[in-house]
ZATORVO-683559 format. One line per 3 residues: number of its first residue (from 1); for each residue x negated, y, z negated of C-alpha. Coordinates in steps of 0.05 Angstrom, whole numbers. Example, Ala and Ser with C-alpha at 12.3 -4.5 7.8 and 13.67 -1.06 7.14 Angstrom:
REM residues 2
1 = -246 -90 -156 | -273 -21 -143
END
This chain:
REM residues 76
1 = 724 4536 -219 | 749 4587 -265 | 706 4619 -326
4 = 730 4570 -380 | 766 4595 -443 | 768 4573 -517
7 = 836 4583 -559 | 834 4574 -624 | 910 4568 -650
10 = 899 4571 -724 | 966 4556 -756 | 965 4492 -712
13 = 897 4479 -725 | 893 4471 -642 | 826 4483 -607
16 = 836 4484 -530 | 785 4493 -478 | 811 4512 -412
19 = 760 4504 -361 | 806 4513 -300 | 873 4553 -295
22 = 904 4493 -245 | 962 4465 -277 | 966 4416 -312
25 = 994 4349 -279 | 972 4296 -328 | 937 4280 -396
28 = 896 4227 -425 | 886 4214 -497 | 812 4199 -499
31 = 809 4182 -573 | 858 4206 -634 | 868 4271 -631
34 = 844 4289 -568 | 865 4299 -504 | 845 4306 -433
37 = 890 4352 -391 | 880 4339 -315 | 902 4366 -246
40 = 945 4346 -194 | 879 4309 -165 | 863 4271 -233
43 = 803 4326 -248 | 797 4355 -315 | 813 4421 -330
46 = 824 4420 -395 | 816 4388 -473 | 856 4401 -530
49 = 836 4379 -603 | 891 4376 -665 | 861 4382 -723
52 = 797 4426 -700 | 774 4445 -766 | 766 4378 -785
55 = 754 4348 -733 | 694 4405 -719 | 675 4393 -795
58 = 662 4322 -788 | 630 4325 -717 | 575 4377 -754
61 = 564 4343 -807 | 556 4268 -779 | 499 4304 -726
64 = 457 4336 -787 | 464 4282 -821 | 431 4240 -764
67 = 380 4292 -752 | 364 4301 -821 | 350 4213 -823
70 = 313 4224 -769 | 262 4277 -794 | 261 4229 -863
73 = 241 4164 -825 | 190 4214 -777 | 155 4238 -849
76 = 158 4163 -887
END
């Protein structure tokens, strides 16, 4: 396996993470807005996000969120 690699395309709003430099065969779209690039062998070697910022945005704030319920319920 290669060193992976992180593009950020920012007119697109893209985020890709390469984590092979195979090529790609196949993809799966694992929810909206994202998608799993695989090999010839059905192995991942790649993601790709559309809308990263928000996407990124949302993901962040969702897990404080969480944490921060968590610490609240921990102190009540």
């Amino acid at each position: 396996m290669n060193d992976p690699k992180l593009l950020y395309f920012e007119k697109e709003d893209i985020l890709h993470l390469a984590i092979s430099d195979e090529s790609e065969m196949s993809s799966v779209e694992i929810s909206p807005n994202i998608t799993a690039e695989l090999n010839m062998d059905g192995e991942l070697i790649g993601i790709e996000i559309l809308g990263a910022s928000s996407f990124l945005r949302d993901s962040l704030l969702e897990s404080a969120q969480a944490k921060l319920l968590q610490l609240s319920k921990k102190v009540a």
